[in-house]
mmCIF entry with sequence, helices, sheets and N, C-alpha, C, O atoms, coordinates in Angstrom:
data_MODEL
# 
_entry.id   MODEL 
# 
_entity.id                         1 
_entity.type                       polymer 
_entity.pdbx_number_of_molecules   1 
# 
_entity_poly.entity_id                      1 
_entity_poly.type                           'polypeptide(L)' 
_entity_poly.nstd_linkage                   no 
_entity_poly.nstd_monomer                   no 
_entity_poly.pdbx_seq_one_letter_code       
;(UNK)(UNK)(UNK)(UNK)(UNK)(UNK)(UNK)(UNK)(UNK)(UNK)(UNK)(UNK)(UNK)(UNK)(UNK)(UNK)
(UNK)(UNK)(UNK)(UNK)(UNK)(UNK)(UNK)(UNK)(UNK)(UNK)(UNK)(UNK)(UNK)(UNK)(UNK)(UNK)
(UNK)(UNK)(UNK)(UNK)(UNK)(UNK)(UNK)(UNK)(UNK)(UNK)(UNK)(UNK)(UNK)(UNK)(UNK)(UNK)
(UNK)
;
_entity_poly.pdbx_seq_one_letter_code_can   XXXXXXXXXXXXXXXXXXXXXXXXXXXXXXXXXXXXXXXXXXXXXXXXX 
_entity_poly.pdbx_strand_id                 A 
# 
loop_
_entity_poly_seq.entity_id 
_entity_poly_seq.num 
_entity_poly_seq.mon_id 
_entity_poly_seq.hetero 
1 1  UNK n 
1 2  UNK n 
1 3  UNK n 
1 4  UNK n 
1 5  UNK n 
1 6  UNK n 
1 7  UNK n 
1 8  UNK n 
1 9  UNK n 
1 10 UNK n 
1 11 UNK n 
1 12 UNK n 
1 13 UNK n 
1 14 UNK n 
1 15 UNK n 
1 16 UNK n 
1 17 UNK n 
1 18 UNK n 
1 19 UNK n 
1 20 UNK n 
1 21 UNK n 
1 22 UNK n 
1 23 UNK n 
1 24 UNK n 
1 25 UNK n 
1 26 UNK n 
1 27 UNK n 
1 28 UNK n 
1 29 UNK n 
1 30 UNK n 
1 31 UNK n 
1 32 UNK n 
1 33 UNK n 
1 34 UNK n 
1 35 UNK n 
1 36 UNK n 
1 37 UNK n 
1 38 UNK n 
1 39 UNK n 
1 40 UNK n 
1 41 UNK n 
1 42 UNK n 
1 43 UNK n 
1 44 UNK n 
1 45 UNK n 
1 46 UNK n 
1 47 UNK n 
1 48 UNK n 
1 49 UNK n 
# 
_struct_asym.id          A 
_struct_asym.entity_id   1 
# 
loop_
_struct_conf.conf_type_id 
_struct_conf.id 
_struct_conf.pdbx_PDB_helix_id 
_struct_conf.beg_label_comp_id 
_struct_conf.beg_label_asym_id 
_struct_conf.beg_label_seq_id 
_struct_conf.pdbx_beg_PDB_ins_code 
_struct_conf.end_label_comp_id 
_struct_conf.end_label_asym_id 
_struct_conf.end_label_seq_id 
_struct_conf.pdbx_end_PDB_ins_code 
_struct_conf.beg_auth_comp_id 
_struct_conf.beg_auth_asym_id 
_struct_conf.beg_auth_seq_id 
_struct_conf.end_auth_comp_id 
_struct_conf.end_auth_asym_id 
_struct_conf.end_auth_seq_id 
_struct_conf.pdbx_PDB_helix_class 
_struct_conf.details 
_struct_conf.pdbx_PDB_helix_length 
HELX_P HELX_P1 AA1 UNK A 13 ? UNK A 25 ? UNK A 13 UNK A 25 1 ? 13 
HELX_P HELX_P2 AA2 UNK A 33 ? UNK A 40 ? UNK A 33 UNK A 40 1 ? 8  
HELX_P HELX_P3 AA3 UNK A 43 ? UNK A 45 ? UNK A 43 UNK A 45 5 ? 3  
# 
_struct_conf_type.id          HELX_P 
_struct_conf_type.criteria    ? 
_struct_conf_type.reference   ? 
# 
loop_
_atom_site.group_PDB 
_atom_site.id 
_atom_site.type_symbol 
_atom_site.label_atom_id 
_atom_site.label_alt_id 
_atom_site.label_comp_id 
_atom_site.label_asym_id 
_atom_site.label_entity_id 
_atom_site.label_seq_id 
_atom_site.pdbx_PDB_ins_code 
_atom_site.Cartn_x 
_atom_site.Cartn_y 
_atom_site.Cartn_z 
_atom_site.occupancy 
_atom_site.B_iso_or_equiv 
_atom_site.pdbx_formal_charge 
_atom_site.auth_seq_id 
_atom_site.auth_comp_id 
_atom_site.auth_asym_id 
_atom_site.auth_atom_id 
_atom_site.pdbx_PDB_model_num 
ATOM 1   N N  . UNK A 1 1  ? 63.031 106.649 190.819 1.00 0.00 ? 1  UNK A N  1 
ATOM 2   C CA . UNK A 1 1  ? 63.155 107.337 189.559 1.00 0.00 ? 1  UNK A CA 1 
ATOM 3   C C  . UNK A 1 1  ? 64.196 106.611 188.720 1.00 0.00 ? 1  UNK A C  1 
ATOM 4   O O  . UNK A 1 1  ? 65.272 106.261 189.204 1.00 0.00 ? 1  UNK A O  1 
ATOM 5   N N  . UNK A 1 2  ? 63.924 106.436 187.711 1.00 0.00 ? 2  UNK A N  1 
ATOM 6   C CA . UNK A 1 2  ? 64.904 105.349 186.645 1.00 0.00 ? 2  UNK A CA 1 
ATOM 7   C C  . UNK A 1 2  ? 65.576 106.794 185.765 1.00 0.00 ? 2  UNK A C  1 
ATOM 8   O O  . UNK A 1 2  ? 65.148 107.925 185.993 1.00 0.00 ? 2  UNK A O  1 
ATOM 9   N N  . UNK A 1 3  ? 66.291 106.609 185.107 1.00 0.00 ? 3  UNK A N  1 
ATOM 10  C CA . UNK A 1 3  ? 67.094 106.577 184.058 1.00 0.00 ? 3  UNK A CA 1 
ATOM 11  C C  . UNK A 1 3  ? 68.416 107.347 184.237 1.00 0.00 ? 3  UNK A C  1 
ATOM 12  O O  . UNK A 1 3  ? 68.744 107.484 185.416 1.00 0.00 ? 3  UNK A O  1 
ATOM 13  N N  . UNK A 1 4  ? 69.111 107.794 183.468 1.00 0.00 ? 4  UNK A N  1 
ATOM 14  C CA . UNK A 1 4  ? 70.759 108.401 183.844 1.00 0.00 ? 4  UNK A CA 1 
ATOM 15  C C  . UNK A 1 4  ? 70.501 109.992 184.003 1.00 0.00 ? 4  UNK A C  1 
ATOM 16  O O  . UNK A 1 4  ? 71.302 110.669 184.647 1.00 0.00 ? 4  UNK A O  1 
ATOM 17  N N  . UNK A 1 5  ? 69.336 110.579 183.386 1.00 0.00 ? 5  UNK A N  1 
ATOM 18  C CA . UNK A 1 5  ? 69.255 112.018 183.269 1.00 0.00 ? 5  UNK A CA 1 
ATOM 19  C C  . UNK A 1 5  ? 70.006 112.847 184.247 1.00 0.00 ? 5  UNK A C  1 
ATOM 20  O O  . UNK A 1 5  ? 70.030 112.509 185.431 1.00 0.00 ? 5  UNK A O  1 
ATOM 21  N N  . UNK A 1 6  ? 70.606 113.886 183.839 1.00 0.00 ? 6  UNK A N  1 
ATOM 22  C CA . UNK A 1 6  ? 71.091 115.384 185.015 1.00 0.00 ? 6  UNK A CA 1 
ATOM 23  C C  . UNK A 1 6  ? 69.771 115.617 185.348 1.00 0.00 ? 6  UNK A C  1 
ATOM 24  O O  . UNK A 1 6  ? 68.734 115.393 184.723 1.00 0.00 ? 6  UNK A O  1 
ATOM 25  N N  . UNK A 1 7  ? 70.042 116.264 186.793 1.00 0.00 ? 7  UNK A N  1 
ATOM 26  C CA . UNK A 1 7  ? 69.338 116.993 187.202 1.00 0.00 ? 7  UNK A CA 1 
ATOM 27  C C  . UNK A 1 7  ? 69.158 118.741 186.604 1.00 0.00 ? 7  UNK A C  1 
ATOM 28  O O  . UNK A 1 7  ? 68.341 119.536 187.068 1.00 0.00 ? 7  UNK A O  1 
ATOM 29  N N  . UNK A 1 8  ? 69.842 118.948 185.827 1.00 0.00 ? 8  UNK A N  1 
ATOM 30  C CA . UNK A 1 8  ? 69.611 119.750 184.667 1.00 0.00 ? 8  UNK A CA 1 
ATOM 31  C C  . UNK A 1 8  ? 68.842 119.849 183.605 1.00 0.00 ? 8  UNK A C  1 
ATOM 32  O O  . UNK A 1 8  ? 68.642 120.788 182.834 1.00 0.00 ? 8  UNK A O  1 
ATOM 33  N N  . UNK A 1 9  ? 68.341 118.535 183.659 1.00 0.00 ? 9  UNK A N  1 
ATOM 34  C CA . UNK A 1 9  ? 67.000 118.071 182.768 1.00 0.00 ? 9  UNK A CA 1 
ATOM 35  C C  . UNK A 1 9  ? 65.774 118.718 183.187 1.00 0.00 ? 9  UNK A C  1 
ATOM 36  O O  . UNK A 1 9  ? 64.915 119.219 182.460 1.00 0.00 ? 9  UNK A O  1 
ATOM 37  N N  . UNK A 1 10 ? 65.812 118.615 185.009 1.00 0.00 ? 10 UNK A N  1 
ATOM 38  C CA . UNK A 1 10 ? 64.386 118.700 185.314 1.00 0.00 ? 10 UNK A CA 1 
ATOM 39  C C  . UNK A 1 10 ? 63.776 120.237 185.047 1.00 0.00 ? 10 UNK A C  1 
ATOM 40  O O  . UNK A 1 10 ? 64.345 121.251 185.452 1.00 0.00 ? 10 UNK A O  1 
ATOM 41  N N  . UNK A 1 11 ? 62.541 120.234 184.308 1.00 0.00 ? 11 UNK A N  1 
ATOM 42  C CA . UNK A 1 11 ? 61.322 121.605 183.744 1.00 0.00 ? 11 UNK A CA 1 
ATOM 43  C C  . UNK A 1 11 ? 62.182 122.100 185.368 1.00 0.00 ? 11 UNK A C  1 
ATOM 44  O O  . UNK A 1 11 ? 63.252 122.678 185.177 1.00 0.00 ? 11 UNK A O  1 
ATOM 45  N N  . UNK A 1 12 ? 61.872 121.951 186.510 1.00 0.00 ? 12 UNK A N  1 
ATOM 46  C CA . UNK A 1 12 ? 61.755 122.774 187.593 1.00 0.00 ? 12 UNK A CA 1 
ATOM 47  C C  . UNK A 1 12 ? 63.367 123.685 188.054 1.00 0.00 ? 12 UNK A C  1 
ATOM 48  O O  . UNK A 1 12 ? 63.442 124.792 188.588 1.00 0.00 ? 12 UNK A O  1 
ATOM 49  N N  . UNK A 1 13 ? 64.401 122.863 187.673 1.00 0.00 ? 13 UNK A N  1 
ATOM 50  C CA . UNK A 1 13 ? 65.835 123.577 187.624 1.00 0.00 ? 13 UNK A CA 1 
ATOM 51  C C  . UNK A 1 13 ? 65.398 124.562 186.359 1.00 0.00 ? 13 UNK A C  1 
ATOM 52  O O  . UNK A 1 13 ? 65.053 125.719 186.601 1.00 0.00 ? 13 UNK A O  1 
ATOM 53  N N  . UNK A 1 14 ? 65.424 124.125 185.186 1.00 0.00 ? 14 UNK A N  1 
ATOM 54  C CA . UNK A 1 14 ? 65.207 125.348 184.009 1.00 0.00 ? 14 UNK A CA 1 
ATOM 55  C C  . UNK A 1 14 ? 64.595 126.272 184.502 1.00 0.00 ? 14 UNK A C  1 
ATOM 56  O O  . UNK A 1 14 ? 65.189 127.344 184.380 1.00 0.00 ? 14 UNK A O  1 
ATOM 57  N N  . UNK A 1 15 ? 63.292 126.339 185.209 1.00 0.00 ? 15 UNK A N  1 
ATOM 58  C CA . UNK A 1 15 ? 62.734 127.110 185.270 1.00 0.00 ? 15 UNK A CA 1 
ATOM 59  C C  . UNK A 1 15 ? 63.142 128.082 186.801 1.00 0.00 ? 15 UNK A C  1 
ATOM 60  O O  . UNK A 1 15 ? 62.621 129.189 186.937 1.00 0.00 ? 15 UNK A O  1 
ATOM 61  N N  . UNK A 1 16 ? 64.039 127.566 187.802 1.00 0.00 ? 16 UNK A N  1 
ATOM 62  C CA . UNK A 1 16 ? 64.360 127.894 188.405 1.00 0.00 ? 16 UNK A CA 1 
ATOM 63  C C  . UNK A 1 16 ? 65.502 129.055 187.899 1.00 0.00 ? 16 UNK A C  1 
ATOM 64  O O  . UNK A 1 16 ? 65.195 130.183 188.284 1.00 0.00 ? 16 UNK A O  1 
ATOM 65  N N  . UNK A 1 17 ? 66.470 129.003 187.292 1.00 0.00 ? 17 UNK A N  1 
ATOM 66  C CA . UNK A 1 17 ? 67.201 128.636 186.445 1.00 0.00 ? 17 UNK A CA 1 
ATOM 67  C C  . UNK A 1 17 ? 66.790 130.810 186.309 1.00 0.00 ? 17 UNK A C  1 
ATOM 68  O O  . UNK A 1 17 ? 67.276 131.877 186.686 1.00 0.00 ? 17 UNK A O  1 
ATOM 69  N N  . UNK A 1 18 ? 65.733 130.330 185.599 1.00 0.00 ? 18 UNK A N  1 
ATOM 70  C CA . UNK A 1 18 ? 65.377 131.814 184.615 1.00 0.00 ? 18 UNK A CA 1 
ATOM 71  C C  . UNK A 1 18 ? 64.975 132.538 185.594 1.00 0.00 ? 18 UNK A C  1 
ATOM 72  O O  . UNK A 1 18 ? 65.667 133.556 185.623 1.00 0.00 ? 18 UNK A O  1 
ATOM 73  N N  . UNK A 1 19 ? 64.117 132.529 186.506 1.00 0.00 ? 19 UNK A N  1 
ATOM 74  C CA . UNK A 1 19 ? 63.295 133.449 187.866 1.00 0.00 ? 19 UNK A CA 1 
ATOM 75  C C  . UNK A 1 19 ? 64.381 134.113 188.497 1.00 0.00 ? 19 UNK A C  1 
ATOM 76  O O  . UNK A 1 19 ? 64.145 135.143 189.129 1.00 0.00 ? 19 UNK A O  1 
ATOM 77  N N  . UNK A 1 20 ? 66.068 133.466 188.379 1.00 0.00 ? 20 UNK A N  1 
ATOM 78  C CA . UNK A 1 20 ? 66.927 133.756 189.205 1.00 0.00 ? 20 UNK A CA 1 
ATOM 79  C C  . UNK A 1 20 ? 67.638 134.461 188.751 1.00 0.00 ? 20 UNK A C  1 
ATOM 80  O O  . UNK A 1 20 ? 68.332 135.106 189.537 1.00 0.00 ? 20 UNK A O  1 
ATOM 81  N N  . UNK A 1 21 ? 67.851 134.730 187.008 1.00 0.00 ? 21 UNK A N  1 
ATOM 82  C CA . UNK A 1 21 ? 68.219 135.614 186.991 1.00 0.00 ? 21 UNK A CA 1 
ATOM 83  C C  . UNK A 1 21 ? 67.300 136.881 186.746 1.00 0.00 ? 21 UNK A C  1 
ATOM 84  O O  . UNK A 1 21 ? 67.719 138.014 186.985 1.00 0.00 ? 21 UNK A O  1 
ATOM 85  N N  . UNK A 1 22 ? 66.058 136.644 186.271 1.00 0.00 ? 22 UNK A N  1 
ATOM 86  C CA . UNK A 1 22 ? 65.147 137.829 186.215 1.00 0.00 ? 22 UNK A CA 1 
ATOM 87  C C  . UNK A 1 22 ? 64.892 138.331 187.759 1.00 0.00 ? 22 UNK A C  1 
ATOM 88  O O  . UNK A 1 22 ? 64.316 139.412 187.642 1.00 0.00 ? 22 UNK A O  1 
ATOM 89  N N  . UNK A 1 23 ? 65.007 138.131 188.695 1.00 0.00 ? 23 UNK A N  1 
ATOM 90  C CA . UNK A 1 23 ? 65.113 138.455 189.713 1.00 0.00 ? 23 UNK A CA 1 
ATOM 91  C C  . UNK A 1 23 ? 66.186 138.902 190.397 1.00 0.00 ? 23 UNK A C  1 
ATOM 92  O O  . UNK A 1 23 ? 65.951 139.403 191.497 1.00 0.00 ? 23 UNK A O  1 
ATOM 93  N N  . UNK A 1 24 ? 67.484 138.841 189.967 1.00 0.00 ? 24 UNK A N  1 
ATOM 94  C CA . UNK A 1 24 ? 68.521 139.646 189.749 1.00 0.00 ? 24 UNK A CA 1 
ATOM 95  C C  . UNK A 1 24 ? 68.775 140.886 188.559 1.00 0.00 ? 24 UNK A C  1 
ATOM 96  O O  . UNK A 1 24 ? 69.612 141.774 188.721 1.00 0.00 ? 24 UNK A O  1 
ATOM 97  N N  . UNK A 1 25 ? 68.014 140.787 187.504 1.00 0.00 ? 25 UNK A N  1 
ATOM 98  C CA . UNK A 1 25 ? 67.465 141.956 186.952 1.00 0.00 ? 25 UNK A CA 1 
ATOM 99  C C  . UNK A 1 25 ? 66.765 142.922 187.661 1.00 0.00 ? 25 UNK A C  1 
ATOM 100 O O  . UNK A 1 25 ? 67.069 144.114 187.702 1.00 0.00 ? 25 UNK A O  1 
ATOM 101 N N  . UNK A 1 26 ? 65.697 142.324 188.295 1.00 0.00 ? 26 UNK A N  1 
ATOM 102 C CA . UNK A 1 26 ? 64.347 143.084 188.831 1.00 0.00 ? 26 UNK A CA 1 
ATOM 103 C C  . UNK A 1 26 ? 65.173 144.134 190.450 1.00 0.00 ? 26 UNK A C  1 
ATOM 104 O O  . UNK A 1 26 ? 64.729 145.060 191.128 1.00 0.00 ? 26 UNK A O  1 
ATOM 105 N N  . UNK A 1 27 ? 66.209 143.521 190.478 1.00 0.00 ? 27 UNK A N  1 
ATOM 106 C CA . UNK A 1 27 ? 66.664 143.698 191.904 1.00 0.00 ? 27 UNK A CA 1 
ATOM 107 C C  . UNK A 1 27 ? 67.958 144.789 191.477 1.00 0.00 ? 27 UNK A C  1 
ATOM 108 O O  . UNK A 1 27 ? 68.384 145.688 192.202 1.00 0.00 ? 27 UNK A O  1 
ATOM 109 N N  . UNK A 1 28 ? 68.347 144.511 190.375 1.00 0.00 ? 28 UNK A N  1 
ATOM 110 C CA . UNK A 1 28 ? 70.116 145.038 190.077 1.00 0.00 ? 28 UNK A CA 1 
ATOM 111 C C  . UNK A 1 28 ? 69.752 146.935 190.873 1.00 0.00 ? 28 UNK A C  1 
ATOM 112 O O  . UNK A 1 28 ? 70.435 147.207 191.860 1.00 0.00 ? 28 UNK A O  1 
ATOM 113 N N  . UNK A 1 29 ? 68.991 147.758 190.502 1.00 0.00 ? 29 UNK A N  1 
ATOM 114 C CA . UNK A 1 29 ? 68.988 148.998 191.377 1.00 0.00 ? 29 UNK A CA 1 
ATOM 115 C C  . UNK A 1 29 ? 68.019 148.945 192.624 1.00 0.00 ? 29 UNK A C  1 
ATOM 116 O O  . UNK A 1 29 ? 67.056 149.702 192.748 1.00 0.00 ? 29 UNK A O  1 
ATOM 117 N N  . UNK A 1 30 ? 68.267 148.272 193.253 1.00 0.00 ? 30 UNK A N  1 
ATOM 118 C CA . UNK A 1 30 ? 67.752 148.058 194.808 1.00 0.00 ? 30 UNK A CA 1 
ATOM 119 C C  . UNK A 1 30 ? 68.610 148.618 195.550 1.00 0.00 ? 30 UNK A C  1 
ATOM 120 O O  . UNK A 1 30 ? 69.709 148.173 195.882 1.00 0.00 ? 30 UNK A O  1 
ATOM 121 N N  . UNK A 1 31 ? 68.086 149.694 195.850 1.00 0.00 ? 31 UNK A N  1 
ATOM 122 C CA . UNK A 1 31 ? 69.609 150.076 197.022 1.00 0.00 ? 31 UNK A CA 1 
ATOM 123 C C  . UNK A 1 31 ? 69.339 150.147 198.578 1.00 0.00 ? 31 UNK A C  1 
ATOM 124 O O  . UNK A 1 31 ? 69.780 150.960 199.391 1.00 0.00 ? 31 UNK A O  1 
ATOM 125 N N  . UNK A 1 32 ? 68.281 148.801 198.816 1.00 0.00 ? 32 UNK A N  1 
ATOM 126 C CA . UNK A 1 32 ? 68.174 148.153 200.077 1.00 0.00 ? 32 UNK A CA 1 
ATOM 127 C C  . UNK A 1 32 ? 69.320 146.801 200.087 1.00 0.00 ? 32 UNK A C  1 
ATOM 128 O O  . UNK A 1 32 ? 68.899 145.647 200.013 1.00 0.00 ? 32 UNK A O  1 
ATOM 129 N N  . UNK A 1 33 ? 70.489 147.046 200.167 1.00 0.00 ? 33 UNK A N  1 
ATOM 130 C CA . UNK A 1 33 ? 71.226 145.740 199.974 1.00 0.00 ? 33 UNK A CA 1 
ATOM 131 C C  . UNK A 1 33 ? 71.183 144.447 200.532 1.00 0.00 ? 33 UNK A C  1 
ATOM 132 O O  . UNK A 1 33 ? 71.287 143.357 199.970 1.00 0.00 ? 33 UNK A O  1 
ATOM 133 N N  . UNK A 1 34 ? 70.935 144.860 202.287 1.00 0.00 ? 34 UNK A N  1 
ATOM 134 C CA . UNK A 1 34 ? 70.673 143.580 202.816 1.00 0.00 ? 34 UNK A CA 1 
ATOM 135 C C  . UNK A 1 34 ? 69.410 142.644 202.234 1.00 0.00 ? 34 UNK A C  1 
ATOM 136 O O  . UNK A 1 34 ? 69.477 141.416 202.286 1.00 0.00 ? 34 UNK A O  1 
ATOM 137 N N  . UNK A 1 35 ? 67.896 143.562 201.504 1.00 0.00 ? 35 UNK A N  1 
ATOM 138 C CA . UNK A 1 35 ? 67.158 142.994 200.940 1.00 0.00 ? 35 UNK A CA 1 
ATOM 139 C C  . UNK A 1 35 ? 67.238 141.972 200.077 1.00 0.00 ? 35 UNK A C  1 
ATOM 140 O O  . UNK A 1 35 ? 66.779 140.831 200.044 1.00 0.00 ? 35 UNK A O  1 
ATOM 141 N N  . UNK A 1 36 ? 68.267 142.960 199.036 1.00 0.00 ? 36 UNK A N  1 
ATOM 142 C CA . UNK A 1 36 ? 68.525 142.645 197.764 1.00 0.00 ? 36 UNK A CA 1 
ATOM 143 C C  . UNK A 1 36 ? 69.412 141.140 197.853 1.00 0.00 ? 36 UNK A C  1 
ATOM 144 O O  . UNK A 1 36 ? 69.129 139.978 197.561 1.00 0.00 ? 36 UNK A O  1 
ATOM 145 N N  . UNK A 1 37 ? 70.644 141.830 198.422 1.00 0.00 ? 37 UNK A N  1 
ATOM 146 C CA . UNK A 1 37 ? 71.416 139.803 198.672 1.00 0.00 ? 37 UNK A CA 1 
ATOM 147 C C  . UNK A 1 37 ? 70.310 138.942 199.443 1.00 0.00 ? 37 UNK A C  1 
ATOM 148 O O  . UNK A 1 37 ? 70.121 137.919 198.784 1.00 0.00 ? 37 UNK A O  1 
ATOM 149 N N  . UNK A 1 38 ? 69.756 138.958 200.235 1.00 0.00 ? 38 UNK A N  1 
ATOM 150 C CA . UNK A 1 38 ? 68.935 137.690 200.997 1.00 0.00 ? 38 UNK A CA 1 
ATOM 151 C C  . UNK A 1 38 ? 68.069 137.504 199.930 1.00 0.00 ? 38 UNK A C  1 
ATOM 152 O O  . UNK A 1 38 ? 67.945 136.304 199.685 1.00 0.00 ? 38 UNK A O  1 
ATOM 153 N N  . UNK A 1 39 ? 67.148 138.525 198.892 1.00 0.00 ? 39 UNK A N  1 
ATOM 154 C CA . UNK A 1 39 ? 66.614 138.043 198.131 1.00 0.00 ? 39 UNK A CA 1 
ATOM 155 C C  . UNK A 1 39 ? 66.878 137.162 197.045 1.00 0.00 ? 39 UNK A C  1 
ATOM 156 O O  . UNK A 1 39 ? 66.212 136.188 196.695 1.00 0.00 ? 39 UNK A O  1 
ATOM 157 N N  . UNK A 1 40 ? 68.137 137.705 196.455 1.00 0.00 ? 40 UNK A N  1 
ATOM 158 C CA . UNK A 1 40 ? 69.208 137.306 195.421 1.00 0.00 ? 40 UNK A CA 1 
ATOM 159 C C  . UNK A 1 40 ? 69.551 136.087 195.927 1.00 0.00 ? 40 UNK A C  1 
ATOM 160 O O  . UNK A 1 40 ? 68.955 135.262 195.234 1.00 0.00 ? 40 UNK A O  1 
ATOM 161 N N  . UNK A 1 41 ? 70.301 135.436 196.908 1.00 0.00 ? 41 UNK A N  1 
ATOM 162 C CA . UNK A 1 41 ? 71.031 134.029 197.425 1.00 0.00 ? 41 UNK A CA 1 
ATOM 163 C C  . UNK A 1 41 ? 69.782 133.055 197.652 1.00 0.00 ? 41 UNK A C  1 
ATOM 164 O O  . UNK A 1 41 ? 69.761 131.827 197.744 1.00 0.00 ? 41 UNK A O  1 
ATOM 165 N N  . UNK A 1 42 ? 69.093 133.681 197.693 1.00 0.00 ? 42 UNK A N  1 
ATOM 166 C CA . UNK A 1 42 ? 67.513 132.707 198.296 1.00 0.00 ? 42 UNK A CA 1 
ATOM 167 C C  . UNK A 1 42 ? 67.039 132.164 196.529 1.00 0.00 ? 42 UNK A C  1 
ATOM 168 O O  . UNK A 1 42 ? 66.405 131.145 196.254 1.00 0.00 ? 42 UNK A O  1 
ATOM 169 N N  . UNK A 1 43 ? 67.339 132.742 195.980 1.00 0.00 ? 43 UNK A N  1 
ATOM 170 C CA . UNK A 1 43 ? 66.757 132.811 194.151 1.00 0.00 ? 43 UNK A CA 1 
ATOM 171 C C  . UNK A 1 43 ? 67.920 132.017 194.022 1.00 0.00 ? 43 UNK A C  1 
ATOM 172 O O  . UNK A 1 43 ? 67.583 130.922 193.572 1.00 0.00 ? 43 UNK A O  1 
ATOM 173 N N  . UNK A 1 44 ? 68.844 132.064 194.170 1.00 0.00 ? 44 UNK A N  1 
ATOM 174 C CA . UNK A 1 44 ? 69.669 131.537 192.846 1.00 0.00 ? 44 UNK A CA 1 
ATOM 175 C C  . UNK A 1 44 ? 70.238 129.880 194.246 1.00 0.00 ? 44 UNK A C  1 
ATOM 176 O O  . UNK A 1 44 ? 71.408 129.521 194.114 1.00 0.00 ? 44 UNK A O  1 
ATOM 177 N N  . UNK A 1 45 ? 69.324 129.052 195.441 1.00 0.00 ? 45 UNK A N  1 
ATOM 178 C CA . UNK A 1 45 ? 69.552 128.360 196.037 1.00 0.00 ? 45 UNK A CA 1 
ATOM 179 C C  . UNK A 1 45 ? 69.045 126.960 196.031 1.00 0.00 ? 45 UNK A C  1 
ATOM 180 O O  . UNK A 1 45 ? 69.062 125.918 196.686 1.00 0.00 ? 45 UNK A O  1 
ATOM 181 N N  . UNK A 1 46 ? 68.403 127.711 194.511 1.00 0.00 ? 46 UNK A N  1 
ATOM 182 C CA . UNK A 1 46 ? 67.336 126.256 194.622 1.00 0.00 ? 46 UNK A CA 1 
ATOM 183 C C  . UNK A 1 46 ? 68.387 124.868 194.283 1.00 0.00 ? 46 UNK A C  1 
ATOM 184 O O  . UNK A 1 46 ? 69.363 124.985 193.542 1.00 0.00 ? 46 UNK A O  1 
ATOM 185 N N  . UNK A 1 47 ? 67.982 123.477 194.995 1.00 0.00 ? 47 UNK A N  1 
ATOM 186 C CA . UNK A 1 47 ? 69.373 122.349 194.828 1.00 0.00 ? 47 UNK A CA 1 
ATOM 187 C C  . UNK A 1 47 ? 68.582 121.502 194.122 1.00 0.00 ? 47 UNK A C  1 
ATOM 188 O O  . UNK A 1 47 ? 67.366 121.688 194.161 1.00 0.00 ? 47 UNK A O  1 
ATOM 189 N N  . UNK A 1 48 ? 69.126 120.420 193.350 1.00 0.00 ? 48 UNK A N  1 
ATOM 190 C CA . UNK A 1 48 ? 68.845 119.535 192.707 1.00 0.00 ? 48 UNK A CA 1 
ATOM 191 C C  . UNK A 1 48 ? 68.375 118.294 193.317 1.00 0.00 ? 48 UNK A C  1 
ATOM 192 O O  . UNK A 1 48 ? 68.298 117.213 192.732 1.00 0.00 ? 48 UNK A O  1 
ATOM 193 N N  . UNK A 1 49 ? 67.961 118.601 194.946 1.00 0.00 ? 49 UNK A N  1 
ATOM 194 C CA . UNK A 1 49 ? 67.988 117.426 195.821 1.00 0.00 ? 49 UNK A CA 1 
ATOM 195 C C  . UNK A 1 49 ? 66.227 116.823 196.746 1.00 0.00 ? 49 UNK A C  1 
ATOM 196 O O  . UNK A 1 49 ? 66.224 115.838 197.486 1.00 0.00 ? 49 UNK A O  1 
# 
């Protein structure tokens, strides 16, 4: 892959990006907690790698 770009560039972080927090919306009154964090840390884990 050529050029200097962040990995902040890539469509797939942005879009990661948004799912993670609408999915911390979708989740904020879950009052299954262990659900809710494994769901939540799993969403917001995606790496640039």
């Amino acid at each position: 892959m050529s050029g200097s770009g962040s990995f902040e560039d890539f469509e797939v972080w942005k879009r990661s990006k948004t799912i993670a927090v609408e999915i911390c919306i979708v989740l904020r009154d879950c009052h299954d907690y262990g659900f809710r964090d494994q769901i939540t840390r799993s969403a917001v884990s995606v790496r640039p790698t």
